[in-house]
FILO-723096 format. One line per field, with one value per residue: residue in three letters; z, y, x of N, C-alpha, C, CB in turn. Coordinates in steps of 0.02 Angstrom, whole numbers. Atoms other than C-alpha are relative to their C-alpha. Glycine has a CB too. Example, Ala and Ser with C-alpha at 12.3 -4.5 7.8 and 13.67 -1.06 7.14 Angstrom:
<sites>
r <- c(ALA,SER);
n.w <- c(0,-3);
n.v <- c(-59,-59);
n.u <- c(45,-42);
ca.w <- c(390,357);
ca.v <- c(-225,-53);
ca.u <- c(615,684);
c.w <- c(0,37);
c.v <- c(60,55);
c.u <- c(45,-39);
cb.w <- c(62,-71);
cb.v <- c(1,23);
cb.u <- c(-50,20);
</sites>
This chain:
<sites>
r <- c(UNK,UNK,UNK,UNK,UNK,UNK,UNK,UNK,UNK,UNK,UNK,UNK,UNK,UNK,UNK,UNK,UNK,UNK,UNK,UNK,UNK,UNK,UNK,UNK,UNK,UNK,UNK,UNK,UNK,UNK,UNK,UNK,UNK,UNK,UNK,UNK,UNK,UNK,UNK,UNK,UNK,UNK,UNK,UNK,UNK,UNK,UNK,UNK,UNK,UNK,UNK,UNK,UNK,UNK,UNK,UNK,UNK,UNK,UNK,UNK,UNK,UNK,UNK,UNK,UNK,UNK,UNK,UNK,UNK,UNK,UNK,UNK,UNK,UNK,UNK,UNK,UNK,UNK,UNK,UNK,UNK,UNK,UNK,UNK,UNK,UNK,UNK,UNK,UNK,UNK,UNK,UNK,UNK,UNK,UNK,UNK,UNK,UNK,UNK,UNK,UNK,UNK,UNK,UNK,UNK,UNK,UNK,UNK,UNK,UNK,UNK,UNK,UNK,UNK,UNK,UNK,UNK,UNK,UNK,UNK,UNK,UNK,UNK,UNK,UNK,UNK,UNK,UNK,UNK,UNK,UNK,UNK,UNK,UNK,UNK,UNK,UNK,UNK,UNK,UNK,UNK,UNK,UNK,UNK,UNK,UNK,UNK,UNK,UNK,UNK,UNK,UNK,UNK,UNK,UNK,UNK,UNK,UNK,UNK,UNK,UNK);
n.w <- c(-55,10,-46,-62,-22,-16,-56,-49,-41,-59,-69,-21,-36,8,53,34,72,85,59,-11,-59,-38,-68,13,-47,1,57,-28,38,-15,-76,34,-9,19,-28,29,20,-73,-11,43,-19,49,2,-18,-22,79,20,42,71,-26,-78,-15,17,-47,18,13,-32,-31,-28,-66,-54,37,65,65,-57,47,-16,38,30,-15,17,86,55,66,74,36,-26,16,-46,24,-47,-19,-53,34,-37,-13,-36,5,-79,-1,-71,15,-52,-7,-12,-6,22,60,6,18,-39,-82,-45,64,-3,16,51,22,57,38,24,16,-7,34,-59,38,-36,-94,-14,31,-57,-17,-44,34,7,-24,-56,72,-8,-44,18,53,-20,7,60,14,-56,-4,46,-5,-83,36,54,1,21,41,79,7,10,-16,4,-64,-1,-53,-50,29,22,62,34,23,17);
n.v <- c(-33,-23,4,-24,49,57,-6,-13,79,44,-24,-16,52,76,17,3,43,-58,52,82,38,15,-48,-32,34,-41,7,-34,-24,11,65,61,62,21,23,63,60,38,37,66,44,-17,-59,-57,-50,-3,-9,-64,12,-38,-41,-80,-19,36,63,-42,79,20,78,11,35,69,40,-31,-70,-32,-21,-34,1,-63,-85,12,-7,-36,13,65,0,-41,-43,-81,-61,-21,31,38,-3,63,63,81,25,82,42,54,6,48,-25,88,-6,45,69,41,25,-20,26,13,-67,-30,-29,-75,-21,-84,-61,-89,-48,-53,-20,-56,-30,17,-30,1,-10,54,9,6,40,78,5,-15,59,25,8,50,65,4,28,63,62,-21,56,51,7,10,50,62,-3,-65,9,0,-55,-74,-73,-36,-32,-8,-6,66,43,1,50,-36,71);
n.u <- c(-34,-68,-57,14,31,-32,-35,53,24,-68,-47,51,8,64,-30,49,6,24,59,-15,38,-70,-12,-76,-45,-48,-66,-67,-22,-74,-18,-51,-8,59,54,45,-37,-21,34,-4,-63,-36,-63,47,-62,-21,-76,13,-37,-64,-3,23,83,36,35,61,41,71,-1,38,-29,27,19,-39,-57,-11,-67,-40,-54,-48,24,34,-18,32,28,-49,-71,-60,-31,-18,3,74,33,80,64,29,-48,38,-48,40,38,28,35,26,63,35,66,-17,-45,43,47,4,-67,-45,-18,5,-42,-32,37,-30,53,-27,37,-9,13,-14,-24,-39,-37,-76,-51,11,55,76,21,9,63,40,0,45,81,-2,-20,39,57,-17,15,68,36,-27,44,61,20,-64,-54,-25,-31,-78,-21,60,-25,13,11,-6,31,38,-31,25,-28,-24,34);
ca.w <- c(-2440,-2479,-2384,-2279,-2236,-2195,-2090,-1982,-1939,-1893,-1772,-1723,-1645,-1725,-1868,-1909,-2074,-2254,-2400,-2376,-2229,-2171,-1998,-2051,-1945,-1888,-1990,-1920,-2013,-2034,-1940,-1978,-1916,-1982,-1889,-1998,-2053,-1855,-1827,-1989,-1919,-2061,-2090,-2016,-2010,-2175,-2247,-2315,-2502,-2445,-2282,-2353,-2375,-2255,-2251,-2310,-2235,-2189,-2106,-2022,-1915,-2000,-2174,-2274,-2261,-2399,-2418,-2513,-2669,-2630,-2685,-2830,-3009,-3113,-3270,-3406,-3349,-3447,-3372,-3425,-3341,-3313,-3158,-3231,-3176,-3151,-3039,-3027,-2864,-2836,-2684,-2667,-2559,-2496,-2452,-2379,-2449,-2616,-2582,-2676,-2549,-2340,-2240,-2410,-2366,-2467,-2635,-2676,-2778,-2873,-2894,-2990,-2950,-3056,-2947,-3057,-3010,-2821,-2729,-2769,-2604,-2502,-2341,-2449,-2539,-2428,-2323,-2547,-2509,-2358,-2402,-2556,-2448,-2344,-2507,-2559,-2375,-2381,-2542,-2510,-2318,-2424,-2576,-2548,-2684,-2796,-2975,-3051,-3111,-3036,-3043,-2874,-2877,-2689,-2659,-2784,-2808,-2986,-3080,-3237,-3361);
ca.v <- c(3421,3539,3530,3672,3576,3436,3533,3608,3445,3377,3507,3551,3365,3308,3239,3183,3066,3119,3049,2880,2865,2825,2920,3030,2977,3116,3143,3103,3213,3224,3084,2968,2828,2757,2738,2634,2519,2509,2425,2323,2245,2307,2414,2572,2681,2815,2861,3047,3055,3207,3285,3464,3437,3403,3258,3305,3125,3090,2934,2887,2769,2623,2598,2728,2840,2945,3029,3146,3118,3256,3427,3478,3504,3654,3619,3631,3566,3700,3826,4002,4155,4176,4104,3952,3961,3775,3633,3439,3362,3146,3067,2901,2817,2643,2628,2449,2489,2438,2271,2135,2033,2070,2058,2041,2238,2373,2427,2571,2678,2855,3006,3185,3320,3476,3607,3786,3937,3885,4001,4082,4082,3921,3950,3979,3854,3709,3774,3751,3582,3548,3593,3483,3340,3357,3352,3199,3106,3188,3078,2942,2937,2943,2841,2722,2773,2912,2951,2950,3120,3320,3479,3592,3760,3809,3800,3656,3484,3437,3281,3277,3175);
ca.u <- c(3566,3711,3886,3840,3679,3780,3906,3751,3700,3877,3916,3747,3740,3581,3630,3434,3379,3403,3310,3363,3298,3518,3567,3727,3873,4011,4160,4334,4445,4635,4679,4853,4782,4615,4468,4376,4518,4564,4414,4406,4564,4661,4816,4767,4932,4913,5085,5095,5146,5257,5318,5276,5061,4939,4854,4675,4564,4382,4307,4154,4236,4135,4099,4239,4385,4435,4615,4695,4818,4921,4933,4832,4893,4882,4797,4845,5044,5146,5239,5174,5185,4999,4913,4783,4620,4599,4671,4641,4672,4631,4571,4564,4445,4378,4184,4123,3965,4053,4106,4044,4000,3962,4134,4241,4295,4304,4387,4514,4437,4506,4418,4481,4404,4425,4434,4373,4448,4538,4602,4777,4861,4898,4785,4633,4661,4690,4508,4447,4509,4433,4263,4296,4336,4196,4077,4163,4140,3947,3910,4015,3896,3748,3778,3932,4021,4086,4108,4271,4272,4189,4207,4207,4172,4205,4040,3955,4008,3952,3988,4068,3961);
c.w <- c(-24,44,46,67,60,70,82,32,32,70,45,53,-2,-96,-46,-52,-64,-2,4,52,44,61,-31,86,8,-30,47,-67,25,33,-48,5,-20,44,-26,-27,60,2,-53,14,-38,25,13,16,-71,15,-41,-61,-2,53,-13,-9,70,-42,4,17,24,11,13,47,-21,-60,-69,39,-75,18,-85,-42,3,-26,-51,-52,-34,-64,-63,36,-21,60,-23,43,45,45,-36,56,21,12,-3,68,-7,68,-13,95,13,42,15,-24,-98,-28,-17,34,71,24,-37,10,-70,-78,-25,-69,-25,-36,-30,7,-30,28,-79,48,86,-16,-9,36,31,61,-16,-24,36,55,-80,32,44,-9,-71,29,44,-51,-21,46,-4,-66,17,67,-43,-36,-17,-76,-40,-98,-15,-23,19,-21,57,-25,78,34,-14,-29,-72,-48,-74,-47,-81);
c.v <- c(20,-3,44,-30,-29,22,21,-37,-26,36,25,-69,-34,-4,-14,-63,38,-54,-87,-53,-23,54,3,-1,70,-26,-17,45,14,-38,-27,-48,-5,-25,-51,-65,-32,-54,-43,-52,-8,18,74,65,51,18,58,-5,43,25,70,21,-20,-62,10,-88,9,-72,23,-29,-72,-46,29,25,15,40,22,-11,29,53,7,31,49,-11,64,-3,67,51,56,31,3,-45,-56,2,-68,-44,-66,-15,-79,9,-67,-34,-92,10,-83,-17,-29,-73,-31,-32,6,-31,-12,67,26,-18,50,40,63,22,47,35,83,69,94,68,6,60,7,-30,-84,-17,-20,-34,-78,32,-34,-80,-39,-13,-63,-80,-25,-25,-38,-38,9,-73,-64,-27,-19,-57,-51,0,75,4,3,78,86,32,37,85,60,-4,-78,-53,-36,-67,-11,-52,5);
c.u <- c(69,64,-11,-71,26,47,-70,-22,62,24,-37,-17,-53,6,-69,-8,8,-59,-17,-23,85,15,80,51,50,55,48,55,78,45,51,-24,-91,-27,-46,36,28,-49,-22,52,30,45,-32,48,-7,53,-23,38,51,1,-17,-82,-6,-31,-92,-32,-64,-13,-69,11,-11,-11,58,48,10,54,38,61,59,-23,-42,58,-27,-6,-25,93,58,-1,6,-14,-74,-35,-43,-58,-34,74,-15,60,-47,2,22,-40,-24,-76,-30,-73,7,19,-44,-32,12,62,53,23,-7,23,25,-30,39,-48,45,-59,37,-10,22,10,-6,41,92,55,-5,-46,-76,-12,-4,-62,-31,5,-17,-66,-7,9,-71,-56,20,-14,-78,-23,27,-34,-63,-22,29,28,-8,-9,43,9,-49,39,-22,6,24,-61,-72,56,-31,63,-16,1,62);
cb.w <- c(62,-10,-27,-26,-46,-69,-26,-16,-58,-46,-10,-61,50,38,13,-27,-8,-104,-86,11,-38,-58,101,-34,-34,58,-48,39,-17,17,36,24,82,-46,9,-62,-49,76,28,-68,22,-41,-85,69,9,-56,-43,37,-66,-31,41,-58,-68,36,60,-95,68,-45,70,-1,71,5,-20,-52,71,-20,47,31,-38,-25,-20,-18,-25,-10,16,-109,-29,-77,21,-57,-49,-60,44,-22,-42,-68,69,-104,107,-33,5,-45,-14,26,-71,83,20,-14,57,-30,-16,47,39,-80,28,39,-31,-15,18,-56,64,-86,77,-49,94,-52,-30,26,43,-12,66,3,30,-35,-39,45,52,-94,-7,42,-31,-48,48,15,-53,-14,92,-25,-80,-4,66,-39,-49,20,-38,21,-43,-62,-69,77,-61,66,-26,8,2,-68,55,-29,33,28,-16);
cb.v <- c(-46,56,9,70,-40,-25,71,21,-70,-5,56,20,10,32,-60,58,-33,4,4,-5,-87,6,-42,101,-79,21,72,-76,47,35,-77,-16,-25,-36,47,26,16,49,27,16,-57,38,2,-22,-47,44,-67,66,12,46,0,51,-47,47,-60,55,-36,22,-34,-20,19,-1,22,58,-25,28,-72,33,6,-3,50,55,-48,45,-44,25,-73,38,-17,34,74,4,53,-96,39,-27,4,-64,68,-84,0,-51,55,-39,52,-26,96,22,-34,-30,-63,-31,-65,-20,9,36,-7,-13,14,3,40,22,-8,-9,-44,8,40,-96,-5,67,73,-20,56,31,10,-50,94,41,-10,30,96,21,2,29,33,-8,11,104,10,10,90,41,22,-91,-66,1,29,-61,-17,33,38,-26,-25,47,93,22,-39,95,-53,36,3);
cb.u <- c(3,-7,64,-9,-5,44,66,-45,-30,87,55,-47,9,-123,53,0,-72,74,37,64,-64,65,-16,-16,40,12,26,49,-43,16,-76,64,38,-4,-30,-43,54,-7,-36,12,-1,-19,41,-51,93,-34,47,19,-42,21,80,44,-55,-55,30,-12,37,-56,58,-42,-33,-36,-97,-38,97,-51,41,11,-10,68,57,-90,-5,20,-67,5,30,-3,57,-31,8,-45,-44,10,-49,-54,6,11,-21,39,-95,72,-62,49,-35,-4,-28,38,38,17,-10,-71,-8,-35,69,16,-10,84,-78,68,-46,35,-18,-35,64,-59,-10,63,-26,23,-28,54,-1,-26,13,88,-46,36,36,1,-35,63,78,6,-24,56,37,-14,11,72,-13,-3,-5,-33,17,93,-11,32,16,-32,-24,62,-47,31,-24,-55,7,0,-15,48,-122);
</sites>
């Protein structure tokens, strides 16, 4: 099931079974305050890394939340004239589906995601980064956890052996 898939089902209101046979849960998205760490009876306030991004976040409410490093990074770092055609942006995420053992919570995890030619401008690209966040909460719903390193495309998420 691809991210558009995925959105069809979230907003469509029948969310259905995948493969797994797991019932996909609605996203919360952009939220300061954690839904799934409220009700773990955690710390549940996030803190933005700067006042000039958004705060890019997914949740189900129950088992994850996933949240944006900040801005992305043009790669490679120098500073030449010429636009680069490639970015790297992290995540990091917790997923209770990782924890060693039941009720022991989660563990912080970090992802990069390699993000090939993103949009130039900043609107376009923070929707690049939405849909990218999405397809990070989509697997992370599925498979309880991530890999440490992709590559996004705007329209495939592809991991990055």
């Amino acid at each position: 099931m691809g991210v558009s898939d995925f959105r069809l089902r979230l907003f469509s209101g029948d969310l259905g079974r995948n493969n797994s046979d797991q019932i996909l849960r609605p996203l919360f998205r952009n939220f300061g305050v954690c839904p799934h760490c409220q009700k773990k009876g955690g710390p549940f306030r996030l803190e933005r890394l700067n006042d000039n991004g958004s705060m890019i976040s997914r949740s189900d409410g129950e088992s994850f939340h996933l949240v944006s490093g900040g801005r992305p990074i043009s790669f490679p770092g120098d500073k030449s004239s010429a636009r680069t055609a490639t970015m790297t942006v992290g995540f990091w995420y917790v997923s209770e589906r990782r924890a060693e053992s039941p009720g022991t919570g989660g563990f912080t995890e970090t992802v990069v995601v390699m993000l090939r030619k993103p949009p130039k401008s900043e609107v376009p690209l923070l929707g690049h980064l939405e849909l990218l966040a999405d397809a990070l909460a989509e697997k992370i719903a599925l498979e309880g956890r991530l890999s440490t390193f992709y590559e996004f495309d705007g329209r495939q998420l592809r991991r990055n052996r």
